[in-house]
Backbone atoms as SQL, in Angstrom:
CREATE TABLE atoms (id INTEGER PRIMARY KEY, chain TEXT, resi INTEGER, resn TEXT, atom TEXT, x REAL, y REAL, z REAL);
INSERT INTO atoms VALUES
  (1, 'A', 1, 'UNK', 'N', 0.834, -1.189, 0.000),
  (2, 'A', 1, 'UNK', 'CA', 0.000, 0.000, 0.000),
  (3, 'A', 1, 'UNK', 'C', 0.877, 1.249, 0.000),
  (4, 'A', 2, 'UNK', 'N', 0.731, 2.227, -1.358),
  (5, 'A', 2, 'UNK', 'CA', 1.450, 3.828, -0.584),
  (6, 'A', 2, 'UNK', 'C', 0.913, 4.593, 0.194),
  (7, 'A', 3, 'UNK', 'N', 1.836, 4.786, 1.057),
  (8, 'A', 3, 'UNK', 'CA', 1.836, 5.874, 1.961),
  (9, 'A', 3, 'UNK', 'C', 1.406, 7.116, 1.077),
  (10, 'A', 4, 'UNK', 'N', 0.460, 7.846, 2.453),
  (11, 'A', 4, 'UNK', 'CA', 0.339, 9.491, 2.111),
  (12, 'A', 4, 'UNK', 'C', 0.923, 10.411, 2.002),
  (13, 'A', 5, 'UNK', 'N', 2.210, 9.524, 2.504),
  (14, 'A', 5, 'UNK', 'CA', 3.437, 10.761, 2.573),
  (15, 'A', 5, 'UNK', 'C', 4.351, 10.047, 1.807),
  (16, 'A', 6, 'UNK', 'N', 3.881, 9.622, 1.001),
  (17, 'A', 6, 'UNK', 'CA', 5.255, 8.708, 0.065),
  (18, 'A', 6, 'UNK', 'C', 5.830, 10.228, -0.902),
  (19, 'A', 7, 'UNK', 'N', 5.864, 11.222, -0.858),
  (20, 'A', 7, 'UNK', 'CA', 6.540, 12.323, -1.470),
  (21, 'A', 7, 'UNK', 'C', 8.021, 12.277, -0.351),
  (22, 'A', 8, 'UNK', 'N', 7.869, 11.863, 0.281),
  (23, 'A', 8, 'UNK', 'CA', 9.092, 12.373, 1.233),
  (24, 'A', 8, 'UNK', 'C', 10.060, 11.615, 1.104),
  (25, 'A', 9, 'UNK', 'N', 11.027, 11.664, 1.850),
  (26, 'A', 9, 'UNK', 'CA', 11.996, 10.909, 2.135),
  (27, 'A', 9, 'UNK', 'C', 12.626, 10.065, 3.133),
  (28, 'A', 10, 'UNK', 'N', 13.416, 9.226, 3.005),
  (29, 'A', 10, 'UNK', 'CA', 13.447, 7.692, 4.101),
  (30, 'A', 10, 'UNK', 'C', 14.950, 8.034, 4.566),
  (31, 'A', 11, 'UNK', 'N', 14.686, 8.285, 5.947),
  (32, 'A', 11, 'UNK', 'CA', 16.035, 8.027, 6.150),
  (33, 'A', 11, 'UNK', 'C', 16.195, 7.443, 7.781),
  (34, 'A', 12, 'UNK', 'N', 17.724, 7.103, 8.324),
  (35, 'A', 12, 'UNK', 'CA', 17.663, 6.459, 9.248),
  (36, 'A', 12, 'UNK', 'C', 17.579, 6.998, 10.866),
  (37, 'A', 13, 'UNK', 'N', 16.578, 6.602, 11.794),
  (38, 'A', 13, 'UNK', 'CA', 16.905, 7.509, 13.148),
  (39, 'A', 13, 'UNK', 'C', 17.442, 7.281, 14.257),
  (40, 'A', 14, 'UNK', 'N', 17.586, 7.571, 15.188),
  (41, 'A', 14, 'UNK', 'CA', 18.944, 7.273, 15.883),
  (42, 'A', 14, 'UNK', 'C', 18.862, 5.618, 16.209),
  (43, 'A', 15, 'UNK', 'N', 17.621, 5.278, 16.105),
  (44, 'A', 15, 'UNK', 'CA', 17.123, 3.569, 16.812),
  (45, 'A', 15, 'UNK', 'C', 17.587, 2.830, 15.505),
  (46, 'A', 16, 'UNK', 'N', 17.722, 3.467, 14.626),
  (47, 'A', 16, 'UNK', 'CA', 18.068, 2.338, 12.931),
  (48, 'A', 16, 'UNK', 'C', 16.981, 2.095, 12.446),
  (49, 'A', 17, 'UNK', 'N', 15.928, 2.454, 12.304),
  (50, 'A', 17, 'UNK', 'CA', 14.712, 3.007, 11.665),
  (51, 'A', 17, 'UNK', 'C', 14.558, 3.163, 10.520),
  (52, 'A', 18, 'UNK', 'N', 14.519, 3.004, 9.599),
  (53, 'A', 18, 'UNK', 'CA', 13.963, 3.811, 8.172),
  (54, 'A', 18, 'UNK', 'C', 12.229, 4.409, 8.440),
  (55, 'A', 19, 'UNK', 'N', 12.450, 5.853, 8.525),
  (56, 'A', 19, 'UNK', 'CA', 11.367, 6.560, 8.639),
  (57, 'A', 19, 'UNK', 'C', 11.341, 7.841, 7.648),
  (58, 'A', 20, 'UNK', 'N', 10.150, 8.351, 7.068),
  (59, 'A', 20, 'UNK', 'CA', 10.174, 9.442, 5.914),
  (60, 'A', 20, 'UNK', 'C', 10.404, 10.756, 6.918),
  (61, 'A', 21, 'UNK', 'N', 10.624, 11.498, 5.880),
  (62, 'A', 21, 'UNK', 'CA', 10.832, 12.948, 6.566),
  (63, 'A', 21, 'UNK', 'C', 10.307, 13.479, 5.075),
  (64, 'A', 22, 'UNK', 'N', 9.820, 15.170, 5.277),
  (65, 'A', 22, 'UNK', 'CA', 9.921, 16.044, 4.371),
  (66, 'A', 22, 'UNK', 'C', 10.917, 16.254, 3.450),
  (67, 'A', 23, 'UNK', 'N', 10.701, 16.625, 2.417),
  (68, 'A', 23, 'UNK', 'CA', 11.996, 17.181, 1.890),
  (69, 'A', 23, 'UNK', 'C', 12.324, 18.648, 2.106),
  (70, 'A', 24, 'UNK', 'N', 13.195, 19.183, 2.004),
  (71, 'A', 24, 'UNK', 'CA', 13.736, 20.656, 2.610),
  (72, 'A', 24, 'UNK', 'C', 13.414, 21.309, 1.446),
  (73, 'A', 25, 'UNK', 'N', 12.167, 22.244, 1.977),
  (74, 'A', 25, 'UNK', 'CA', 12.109, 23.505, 0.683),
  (75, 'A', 25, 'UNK', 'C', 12.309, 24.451, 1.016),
  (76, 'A', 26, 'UNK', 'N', 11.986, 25.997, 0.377),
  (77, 'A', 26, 'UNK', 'CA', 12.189, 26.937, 0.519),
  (78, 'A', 26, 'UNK', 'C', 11.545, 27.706, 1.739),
  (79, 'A', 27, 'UNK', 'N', 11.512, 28.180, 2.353),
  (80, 'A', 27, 'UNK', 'CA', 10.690, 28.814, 3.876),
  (81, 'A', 27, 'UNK', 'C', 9.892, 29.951, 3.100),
  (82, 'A', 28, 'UNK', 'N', 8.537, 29.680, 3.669),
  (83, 'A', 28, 'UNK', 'CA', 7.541, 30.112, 2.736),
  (84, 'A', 28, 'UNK', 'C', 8.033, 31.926, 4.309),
  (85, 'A', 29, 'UNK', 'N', 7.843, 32.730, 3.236),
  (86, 'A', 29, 'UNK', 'CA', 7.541, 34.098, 4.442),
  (87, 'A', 29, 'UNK', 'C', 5.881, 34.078, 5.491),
  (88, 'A', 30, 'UNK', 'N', 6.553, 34.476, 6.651),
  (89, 'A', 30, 'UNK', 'CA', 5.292, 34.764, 7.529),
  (90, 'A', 30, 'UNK', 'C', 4.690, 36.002, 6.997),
  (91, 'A', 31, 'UNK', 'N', 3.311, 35.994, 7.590),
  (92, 'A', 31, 'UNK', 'CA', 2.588, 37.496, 7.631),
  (93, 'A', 31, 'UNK', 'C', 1.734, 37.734, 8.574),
  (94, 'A', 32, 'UNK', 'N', 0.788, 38.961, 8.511),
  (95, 'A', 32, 'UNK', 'CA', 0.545, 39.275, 9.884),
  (96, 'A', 32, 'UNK', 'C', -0.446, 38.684, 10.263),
  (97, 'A', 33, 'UNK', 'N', -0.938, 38.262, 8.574),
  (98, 'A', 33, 'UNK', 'CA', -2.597, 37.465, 9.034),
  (99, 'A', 33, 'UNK', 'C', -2.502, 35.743, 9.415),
  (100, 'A', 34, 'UNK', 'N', -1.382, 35.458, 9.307),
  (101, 'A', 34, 'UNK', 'CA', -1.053, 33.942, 10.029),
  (102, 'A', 34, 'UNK', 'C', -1.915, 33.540, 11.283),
  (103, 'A', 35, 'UNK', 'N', -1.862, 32.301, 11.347),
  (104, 'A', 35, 'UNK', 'CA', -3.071, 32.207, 12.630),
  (105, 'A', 35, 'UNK', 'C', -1.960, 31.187, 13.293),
  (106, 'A', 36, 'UNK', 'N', -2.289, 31.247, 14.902),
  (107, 'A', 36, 'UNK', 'CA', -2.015, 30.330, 15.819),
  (108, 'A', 36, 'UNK', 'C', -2.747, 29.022, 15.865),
  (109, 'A', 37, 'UNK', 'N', -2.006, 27.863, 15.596),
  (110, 'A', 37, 'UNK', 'CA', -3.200, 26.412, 16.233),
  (111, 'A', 37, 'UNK', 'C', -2.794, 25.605, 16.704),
  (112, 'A', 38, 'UNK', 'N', -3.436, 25.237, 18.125),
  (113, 'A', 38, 'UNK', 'CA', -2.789, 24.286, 18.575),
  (114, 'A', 38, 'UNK', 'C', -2.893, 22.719, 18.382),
  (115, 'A', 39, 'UNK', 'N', -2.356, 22.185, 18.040),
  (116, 'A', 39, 'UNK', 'CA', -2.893, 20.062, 17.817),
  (117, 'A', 39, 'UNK', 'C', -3.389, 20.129, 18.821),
  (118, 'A', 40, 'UNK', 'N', -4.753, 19.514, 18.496),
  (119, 'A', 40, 'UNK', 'CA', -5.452, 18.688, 19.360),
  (120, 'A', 40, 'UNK', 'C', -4.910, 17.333, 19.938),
  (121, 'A', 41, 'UNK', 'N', -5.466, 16.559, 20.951),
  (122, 'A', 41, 'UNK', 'CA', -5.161, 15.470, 20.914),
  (123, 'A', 41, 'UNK', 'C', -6.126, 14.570, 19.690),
  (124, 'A', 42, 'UNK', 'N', -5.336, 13.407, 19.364),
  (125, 'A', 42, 'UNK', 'CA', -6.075, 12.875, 18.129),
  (126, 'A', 42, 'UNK', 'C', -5.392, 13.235, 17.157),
  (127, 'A', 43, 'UNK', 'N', -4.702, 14.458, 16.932),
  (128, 'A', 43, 'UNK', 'CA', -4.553, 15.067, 15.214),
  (129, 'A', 43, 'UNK', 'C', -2.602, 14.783, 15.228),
  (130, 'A', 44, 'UNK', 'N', -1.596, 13.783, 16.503),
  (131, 'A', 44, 'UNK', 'CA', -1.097, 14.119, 16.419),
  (132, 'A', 44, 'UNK', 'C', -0.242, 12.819, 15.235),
  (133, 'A', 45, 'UNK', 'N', 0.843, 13.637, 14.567),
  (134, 'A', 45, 'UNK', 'CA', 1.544, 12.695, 13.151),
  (135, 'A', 45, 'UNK', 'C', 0.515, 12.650, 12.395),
  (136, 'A', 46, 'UNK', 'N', -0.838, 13.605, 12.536),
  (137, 'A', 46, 'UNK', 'CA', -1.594, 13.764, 11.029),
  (138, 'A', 46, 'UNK', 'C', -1.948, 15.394, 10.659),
  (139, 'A', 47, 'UNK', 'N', -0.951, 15.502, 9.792),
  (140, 'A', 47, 'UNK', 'CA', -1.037, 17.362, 9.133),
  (141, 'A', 47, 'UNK', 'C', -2.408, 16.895, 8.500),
  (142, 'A', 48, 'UNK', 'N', -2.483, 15.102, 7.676),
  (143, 'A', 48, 'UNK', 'CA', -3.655, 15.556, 6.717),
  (144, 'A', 48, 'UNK', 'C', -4.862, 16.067, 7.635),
  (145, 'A', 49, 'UNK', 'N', -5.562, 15.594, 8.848),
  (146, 'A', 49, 'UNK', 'CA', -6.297, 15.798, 10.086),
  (147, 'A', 49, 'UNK', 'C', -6.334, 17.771, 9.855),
  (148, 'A', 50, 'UNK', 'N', -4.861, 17.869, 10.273),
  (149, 'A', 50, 'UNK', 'CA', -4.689, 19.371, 10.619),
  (150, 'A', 50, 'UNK', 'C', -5.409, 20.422, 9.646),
  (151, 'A', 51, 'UNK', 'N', -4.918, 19.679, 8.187),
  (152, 'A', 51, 'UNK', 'CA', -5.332, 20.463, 7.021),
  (153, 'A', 51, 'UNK', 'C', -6.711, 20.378, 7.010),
  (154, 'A', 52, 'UNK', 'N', -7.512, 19.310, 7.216),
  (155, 'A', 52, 'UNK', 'CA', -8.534, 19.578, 7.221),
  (156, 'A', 52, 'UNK', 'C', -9.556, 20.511, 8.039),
  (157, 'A', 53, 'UNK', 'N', -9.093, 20.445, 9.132),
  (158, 'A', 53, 'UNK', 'CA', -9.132, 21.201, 10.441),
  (159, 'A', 53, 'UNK', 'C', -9.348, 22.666, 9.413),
  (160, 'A', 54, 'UNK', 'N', -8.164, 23.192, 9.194),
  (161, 'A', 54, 'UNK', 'CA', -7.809, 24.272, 9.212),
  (162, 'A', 54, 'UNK', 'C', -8.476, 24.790, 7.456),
  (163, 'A', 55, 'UNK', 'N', -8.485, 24.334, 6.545),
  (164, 'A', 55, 'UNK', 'CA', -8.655, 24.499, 4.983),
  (165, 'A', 55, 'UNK', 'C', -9.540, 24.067, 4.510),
  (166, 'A', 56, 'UNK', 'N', -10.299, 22.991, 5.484),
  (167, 'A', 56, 'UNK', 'CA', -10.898, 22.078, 4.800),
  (168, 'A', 56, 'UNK', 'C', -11.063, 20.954, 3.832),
  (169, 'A', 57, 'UNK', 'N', -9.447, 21.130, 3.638),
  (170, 'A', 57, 'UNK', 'CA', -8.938, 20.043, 2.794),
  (171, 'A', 57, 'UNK', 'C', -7.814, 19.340, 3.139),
  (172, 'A', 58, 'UNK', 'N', -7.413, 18.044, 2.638),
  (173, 'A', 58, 'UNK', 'CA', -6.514, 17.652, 3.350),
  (174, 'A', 58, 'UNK', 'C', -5.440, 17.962, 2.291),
  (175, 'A', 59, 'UNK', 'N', -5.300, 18.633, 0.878),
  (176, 'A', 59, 'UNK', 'CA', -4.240, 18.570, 0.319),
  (177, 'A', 59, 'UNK', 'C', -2.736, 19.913, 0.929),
  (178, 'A', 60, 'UNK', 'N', -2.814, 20.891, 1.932),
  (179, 'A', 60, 'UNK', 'CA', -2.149, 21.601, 2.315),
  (180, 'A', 60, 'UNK', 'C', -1.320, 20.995, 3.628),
  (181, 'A', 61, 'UNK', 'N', -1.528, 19.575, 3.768),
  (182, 'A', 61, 'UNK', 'CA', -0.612, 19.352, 4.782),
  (183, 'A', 61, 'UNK', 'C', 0.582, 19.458, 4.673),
  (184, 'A', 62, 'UNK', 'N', 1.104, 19.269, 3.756),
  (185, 'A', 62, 'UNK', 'CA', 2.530, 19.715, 3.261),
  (186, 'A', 62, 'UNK', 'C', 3.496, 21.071, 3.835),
  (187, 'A', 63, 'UNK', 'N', 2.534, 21.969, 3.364),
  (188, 'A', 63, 'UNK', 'CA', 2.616, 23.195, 3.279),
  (189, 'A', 63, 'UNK', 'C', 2.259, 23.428, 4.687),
  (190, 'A', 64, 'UNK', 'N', 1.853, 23.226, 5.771),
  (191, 'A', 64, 'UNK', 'CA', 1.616, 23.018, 7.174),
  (192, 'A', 64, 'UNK', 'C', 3.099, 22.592, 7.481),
  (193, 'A', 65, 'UNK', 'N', 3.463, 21.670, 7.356),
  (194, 'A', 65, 'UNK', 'CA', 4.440, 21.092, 7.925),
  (195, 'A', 65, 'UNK', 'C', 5.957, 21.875, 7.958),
  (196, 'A', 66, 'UNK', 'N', 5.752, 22.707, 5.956),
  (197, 'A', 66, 'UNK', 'CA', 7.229, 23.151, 5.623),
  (198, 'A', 66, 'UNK', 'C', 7.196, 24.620, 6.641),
  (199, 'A', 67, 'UNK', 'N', 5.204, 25.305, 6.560),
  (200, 'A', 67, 'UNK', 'CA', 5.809, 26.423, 6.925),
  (201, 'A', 67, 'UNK', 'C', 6.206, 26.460, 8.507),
  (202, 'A', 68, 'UNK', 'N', 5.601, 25.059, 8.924),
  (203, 'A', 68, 'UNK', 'CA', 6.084, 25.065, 10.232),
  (204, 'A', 68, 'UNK', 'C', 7.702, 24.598, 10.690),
  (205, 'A', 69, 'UNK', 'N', 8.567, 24.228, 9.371),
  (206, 'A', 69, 'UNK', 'CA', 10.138, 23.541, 9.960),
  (207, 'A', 69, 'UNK', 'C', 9.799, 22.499, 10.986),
  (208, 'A', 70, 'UNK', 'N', 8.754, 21.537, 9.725),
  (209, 'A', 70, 'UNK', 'CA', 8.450, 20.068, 10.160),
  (210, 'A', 70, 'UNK', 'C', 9.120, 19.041, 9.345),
  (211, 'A', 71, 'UNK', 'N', 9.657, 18.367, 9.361),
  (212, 'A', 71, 'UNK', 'CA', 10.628, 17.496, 8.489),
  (213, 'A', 71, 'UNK', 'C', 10.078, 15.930, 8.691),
  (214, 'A', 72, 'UNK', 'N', 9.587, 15.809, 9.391),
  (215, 'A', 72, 'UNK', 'CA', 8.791, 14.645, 9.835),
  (216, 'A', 72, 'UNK', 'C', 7.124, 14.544, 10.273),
  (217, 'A', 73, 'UNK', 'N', 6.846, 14.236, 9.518),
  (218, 'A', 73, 'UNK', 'CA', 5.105, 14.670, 10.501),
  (219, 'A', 73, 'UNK', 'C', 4.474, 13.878, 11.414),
  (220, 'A', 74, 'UNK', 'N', 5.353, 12.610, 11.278),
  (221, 'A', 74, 'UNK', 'CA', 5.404, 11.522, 12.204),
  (222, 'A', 74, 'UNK', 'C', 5.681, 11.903, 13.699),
  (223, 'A', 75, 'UNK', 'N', 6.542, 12.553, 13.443),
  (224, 'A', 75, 'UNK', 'CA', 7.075, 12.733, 14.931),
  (225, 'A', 75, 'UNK', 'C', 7.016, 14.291, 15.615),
  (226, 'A', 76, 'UNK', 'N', 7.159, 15.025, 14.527),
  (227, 'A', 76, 'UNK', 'CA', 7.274, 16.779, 14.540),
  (228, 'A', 76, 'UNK', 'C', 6.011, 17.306, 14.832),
  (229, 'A', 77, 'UNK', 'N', 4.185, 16.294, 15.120),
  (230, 'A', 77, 'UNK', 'CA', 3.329, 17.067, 15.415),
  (231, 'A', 77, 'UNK', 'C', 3.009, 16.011, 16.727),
  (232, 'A', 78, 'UNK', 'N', 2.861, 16.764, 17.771),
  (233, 'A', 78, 'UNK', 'CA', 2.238, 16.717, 19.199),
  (234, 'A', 78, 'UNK', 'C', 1.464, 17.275, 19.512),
  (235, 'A', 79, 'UNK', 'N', 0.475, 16.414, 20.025),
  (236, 'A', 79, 'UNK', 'CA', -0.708, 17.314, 20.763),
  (237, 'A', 79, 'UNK', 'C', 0.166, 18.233, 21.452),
  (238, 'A', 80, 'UNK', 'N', -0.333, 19.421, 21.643),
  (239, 'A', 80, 'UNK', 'CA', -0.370, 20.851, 22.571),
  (240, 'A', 80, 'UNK', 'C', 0.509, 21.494, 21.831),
  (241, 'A', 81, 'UNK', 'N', 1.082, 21.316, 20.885),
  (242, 'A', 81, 'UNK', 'CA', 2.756, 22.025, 20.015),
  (243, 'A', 81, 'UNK', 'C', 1.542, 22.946, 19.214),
  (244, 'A', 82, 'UNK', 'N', 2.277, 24.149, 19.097),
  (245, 'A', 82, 'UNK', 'CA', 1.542, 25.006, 18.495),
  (246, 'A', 82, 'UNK', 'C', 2.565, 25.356, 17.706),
  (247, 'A', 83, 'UNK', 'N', 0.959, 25.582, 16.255),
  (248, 'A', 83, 'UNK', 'CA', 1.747, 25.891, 15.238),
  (249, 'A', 83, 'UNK', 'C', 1.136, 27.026, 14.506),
  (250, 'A', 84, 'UNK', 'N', 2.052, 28.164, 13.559),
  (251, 'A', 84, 'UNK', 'CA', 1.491, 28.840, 13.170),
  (252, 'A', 84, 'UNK', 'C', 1.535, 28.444, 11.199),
  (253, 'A', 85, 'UNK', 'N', 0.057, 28.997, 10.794),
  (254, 'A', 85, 'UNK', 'CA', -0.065, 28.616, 9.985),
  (255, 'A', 85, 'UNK', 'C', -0.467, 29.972, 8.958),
  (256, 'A', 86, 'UNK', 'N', -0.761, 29.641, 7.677),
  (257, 'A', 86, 'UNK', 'CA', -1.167, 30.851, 6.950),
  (258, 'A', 86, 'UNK', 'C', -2.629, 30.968, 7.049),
  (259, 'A', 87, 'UNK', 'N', -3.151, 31.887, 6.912),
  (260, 'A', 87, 'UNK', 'CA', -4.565, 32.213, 7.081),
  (261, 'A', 87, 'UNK', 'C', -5.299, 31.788, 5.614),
  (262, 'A', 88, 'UNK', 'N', -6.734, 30.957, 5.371),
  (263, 'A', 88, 'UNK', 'CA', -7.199, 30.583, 4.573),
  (264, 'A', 88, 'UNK', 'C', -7.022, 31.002, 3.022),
  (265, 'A', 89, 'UNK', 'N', -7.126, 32.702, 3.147),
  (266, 'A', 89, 'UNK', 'CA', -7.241, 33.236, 1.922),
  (267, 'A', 89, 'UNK', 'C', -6.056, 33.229, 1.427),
  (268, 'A', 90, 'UNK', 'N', -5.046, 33.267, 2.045),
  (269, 'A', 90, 'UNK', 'CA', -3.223, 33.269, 1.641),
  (270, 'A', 90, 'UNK', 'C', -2.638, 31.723, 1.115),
  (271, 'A', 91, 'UNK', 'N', -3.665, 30.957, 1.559),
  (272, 'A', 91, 'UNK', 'CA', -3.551, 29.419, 1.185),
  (273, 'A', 91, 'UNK', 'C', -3.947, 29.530, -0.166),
  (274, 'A', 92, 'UNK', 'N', -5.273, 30.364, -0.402),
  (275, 'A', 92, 'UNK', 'CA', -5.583, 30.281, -1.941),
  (276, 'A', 92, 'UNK', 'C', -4.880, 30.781, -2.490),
  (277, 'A', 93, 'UNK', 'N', -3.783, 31.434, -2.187),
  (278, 'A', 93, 'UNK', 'CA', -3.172, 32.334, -3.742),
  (279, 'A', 93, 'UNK', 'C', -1.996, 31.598, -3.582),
  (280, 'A', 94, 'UNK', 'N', -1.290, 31.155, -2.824),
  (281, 'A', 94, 'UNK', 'CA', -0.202, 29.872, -3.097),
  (282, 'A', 94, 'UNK', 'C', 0.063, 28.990, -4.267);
């Protein structure tokens, strides 16, 4: 079966693991209309959850993750970790 995150990449963690990570893109700029959110419990190692949460869709988890300097979404989202994100309408012109 592929993974949802089969865009990413496999590499090894300190236990000898093969686990995906993001790939490193460009750091999208903040702005003022960015919003604060915190993971719920339930939503945590799922941006797609988050995206939906937040966009209503699950295809911006990505873009959740990079603008947050998430490299893993497996491990990089915890309940109570707050993250800031772009505000809906700034998602559309992306």
């Amino acid at each position: 079966m592929i993974s949802f995150y089969d865009i990413s990449h496999v590499y090894t963690n300190d236990e000898g693991i093969a686990v995906r990570s993001l790939p490193i893109k460009e750091k999208i700029p903040s702005s003022t209309t960015d919003i604060n959110y915190v993971i719920p419990a339930g939503y945590e190692g799922r941006p797609d959850l988050i995206s939906r949460a937040l966009y209503n869709s699950t295809k911006y988890w990505e873009l959740i993750c990079i603008y947050n300097n998430i490299k893993n979404p497996m491990t990089g989202l915890e309940a109570g970790k707050l993250l800031v994100v772009p505000s809906y309408n700034r998602v559309r012109t992306m």
